[in-house]
N, C-alpha and C positions, 0 to 999 in steps of 0.2 A: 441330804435334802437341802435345798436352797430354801433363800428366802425371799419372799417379795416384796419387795416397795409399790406401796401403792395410790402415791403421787409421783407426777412428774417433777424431773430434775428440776424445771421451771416453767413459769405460770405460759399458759398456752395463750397466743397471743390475740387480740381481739381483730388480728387479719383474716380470722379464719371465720370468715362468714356465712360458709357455706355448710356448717353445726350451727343448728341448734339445740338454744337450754329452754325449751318450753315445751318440747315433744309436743308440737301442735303440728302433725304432719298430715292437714286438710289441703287440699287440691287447690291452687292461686284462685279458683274463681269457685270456692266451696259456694258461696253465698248466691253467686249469680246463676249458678246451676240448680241449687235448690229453688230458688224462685220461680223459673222457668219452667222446671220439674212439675211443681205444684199448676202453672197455667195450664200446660199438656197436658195433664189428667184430666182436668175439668173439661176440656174443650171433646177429649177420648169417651170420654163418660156421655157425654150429651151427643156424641156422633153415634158410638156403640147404640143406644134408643134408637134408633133414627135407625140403620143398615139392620136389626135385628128383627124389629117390627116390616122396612122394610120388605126385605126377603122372605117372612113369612106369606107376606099378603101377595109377592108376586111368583110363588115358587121356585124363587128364583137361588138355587145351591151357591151359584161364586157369590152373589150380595152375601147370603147368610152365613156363607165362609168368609168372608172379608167383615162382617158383624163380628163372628166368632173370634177369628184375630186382634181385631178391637178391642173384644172384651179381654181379652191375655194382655194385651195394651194396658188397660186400663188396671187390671192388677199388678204388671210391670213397674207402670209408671207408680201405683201406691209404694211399693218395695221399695224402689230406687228415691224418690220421695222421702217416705219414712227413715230410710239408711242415710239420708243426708242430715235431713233433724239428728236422730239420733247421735250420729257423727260430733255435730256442731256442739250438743248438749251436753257431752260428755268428754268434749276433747282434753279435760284437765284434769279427767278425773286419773286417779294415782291408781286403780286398778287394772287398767291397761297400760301394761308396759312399756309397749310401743305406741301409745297412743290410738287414735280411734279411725287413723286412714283406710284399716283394711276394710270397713263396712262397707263403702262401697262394690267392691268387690264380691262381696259374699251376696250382695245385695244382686249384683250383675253375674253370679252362679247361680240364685234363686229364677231368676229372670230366664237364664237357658232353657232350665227344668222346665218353664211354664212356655215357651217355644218351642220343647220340644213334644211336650204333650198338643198345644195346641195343632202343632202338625199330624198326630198321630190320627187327631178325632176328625179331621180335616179330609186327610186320607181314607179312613176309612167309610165316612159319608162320603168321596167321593166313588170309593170303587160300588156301593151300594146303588147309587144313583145309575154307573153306568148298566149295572145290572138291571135294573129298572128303572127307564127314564119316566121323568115326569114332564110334563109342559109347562111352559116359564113363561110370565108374561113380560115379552122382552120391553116393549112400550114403557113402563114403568118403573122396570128395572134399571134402565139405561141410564137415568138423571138419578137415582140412588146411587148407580157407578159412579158417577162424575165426581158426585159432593162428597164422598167418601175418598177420593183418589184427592181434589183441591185439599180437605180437612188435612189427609198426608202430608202434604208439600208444604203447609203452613205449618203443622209441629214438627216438623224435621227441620224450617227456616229457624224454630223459636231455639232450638236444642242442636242448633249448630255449634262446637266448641270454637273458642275465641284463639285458641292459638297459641297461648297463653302458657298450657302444660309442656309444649310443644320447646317453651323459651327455656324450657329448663331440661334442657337434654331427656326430656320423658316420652318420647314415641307413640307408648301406649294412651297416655294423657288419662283423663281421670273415667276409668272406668263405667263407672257407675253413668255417668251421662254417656259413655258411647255403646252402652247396653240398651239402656233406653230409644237412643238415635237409630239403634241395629233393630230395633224392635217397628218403628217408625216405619227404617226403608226396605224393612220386609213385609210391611203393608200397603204402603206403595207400589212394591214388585206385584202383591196379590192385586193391586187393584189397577194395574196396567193388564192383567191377567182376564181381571172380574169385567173389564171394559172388551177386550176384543174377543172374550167369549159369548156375550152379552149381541155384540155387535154381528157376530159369527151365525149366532141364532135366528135373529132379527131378520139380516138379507139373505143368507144364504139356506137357511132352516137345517141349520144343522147341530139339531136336538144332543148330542154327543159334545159339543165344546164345552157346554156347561161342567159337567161334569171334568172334564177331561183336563181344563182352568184349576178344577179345584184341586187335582190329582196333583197339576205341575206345580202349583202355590203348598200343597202339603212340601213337595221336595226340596224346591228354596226355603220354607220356614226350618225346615229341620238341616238344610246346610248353614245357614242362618245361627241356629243352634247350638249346633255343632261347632262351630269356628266360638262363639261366645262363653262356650263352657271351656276350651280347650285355654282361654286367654287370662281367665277368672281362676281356672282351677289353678293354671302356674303361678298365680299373685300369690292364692291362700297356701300353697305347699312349698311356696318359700323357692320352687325356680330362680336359680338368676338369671337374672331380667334382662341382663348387658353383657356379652360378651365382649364388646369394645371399651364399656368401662370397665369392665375389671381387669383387663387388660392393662387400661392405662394406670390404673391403683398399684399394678401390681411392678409395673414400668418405673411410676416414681420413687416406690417404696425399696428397689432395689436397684436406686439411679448411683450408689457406690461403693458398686460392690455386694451388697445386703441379698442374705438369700430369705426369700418368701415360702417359709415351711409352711403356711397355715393361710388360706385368705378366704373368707365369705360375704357374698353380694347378696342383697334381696331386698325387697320392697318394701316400703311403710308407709305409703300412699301416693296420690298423684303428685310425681317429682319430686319425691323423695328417698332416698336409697338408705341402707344401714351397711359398715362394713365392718368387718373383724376381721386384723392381718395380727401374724405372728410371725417376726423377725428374725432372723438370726443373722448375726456379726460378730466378725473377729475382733474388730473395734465398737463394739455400739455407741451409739451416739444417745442424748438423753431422748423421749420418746416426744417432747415437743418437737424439736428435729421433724420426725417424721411425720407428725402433723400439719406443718408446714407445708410438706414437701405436698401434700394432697388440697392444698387452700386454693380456693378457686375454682376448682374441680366442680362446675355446675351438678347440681343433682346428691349431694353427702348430706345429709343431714344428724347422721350420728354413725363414730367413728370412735371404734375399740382397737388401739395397738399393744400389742405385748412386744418387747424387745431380749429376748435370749440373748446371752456371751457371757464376756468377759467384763462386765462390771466390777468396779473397787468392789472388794468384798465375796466375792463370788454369788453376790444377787443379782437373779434377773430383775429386768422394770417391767412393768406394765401402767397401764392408762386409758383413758378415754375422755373424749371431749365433745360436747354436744352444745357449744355455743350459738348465740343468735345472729343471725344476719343483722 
């Protein structure tokens, strides 16, 4: 049995800014999303009153389906909200290991759950309705469409990402707001929906759209759903995230010669990555070396190497370094 050293041969250099040592792995614009977070509720909350009362008074099914969605909105937006506080309040705390990035995430799985339910009830008042129509006052209904579809379009402007996650080789960007924003432009899709069935009634009396609006906004909500839980669940079960970066980890780490017996990518919040590679060489090199060799590398934030061979002494090395930018 070997034995292990468990410093490196020497100190890891302060070029390597793309580790860091404060496991603060929140999203570049944590602050600016929660803020915004917190206005889009409020503004959801006080629209929701407005489309549910609505729709009751005009019998009108897509208003009180696009009220309904609202209110999912509006427990959305508290989740995603709360998951960002949380995040921020806790980012130093020593009980999470990796810090407190994945909340987001979990926050934007919660969020599916509650899109795909709000689909389901959606759906099924609307196949009820077609079974028995009711009469809808479209007159009144129409200008509730409207300012329900405007209210849309202004919190999807408010909760537009900046682009920001985007600079840090992260694709997916910070979850947690484009759950929220997927929540948004699937109330919008309902209320492009809720307007031309509305409209449909109105000139051509054709008592069936209503309904048949809500049927098609049940199917987008729950495709909607469906793509948000698929995107969330790979964050929290540790999916890697990148096939092209780990690719490229795997490229510099065996740029001579070095074979890569062991490599894992996965996430630790918006633009930030974790990797653990395990080396093996006939020469190993010391394991700053190979730290090095990954500096720059946008998107690392914490990076475990082990190096296997031939070492003075027949000890392997190992390491890891999680420096600040």
């Amino acid at each position: 049995m070997t034995s292990t050293a468990s410093a490196p041969d020497r100190p890891i250099p302060e070029a390597l800014d793309g580790f860091r040592d404060d496991r603060l792995y929140l999203g570049a614009d944590h602050r600016r999303n929660e803020r915004r977070t917190w206005i889009v509720t409020a503004i959801c909350a006080a629209t929701l009153v407005v489309l549910v009362a609505g729709g009751a008074a005009t019998h009108s099914l897509a208003v009180m389906a696009s009220g309904l969605h609202m209110g999912a909105h509006v427990a959305a937006l508290l989740v995603a909200s709360a998951a960002y506080a949380l995040a921020r309040r806790h980012a130093g705390n020593p009980a999470f290991s990796f810090g407190t990035g994945k909340l987001g995430y979990l926050a934007g799985f919660a969020n599916a759950v509650v899109l795909a339910v709000t689909a389901v009830l959606i759906g099924v008042e609307s196949v009820m309705r077609l079974l028995n129509p009711e009469a809808v006052n479209y007159a009144d209904a129409l200008p509730i469409a409207v300012g329900g579809f405007v209210v849309n379009l202004v919190c999807i402007w408010l909760l537009k990402p900046t682009g920001a996650s985007a600079a840090r080789h992260d694709p997916q960007g910070d979850l947690n707001l484009s759950a929220a924003h997927l929540h948004l432009t699937a109330d919008a899709a309902v209320s492009v929906l809720t307007l031309g069935a509305v409209l449909a009634g109105r000139q051509l009396g054709w008592r069936f759209a209503d309904p048949l609006a809500g049927l098609l906004a049940a199917g987008l909500v729950a495709q909607f759903a469906w793509t948000l839980m698929k995107r969330a669940g790979a964050a929290l079960l540790d999916i890697n995230p990148s096939a092209e970066l780990t690719a490229e980890v795997r490229r510099r780490l065996s740029g001579e010669g070095e074979r890569v017996a062991d490599l894992h990518l996965w996430r630790l919040g918006p633009g930030h990555h974790a990797v653990i590679a395990v080396i093996d060489a006939a020469q190993p090199k010391p394991v700053a070396t190979y730290h090095e060799r990954l500096a720059g590398l946008a998107g690392l934030s914490h990076v475990t190497v082990e190096v296997r061979g031939g070492v003075p002494g027949g000890a392997d090395s190992h390491g890891h370094d999680h420096g600040q930018a």
